[in-house]
N, C-alpha and C positions, 0 to 999 in steps of 0.2 A: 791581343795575345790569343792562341789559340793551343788546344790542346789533341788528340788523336786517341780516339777509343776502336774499339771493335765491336760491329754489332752483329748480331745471330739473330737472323731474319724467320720469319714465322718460317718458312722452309728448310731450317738449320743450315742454312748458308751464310759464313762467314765475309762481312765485308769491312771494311776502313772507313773511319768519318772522320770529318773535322770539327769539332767544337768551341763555338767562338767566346769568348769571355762576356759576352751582352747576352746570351742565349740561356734558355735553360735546355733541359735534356731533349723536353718534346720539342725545340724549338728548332735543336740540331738535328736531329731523326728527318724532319720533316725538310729542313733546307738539305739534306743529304740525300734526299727522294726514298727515305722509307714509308713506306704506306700504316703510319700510325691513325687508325679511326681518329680519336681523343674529342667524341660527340660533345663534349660540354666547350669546345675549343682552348681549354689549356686553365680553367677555371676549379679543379679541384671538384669536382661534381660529379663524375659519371665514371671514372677509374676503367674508361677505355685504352687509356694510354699507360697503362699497366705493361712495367718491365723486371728484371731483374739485373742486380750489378753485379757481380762473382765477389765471391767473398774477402776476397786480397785487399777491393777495393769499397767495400760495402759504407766503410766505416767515415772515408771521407766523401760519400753523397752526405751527408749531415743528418741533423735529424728528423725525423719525418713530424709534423704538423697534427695535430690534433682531427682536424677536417681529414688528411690524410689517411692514419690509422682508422676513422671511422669506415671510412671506402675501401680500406684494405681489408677491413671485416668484412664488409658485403660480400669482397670475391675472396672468400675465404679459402673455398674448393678448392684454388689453383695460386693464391697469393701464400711465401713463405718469410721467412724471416732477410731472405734479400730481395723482398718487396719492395720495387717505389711508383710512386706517379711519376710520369716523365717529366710531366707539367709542371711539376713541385720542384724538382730535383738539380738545385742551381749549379752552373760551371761550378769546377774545382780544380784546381792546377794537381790535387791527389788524385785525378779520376783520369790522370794523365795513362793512358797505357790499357784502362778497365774495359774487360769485357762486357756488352751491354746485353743481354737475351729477352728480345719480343716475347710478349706472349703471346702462344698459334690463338687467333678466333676472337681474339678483344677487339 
């Protein structure tokens, strides 16, 4: 099963992805050819793979992880309250439709 989001690429260029049900968020970005850094490779450590979900859909990325919000504190500057890891941020059959926004420079 798969799902279809939209992502807003560090250039605010809107494009379409697929999101497979075995994937997480970083897992789709990256088989959809978005250029996510994510330095620690998808391990919760380094919050390169810093995104945003739009607020409609914010609620069914779940909850964020303990490890998580400590990382979201580090990049506090530019992290908001529709903060995730990609890395973290498991398929959801809710996140069907959600817009995803890169952060420019992670």
């Amino acid at each position: 099963m798969s799902i279809n989001i939209n992502v807003v690429n560090e250039s605010g260029e809107t494009r379409g992805a697929t999101w497979e049900e075995d994937q997480t968020l970083l897992d789709a970005l990256l088989a959809n050819q978005f250029p996510v850094l994510a330095t620690c490779g998808g391990n919760a450590s380094c919050a390169t793979c810093h995104a945003y979900i739009d607020p409609e859909h914010f609620e069914a990325s779940g909850e964020r992880t303990e490890a998580e919000e400590d990382l979201l504190d580090m990049v506090d500057d530019v992290a908001n309250e529709y903060s995730r890891l990609s890395c973290q941020t498991e398929y959801a059959e809710g996140l069907d439709g959600a817009t995803v926004t890169l952060k420019p420079g992670m």
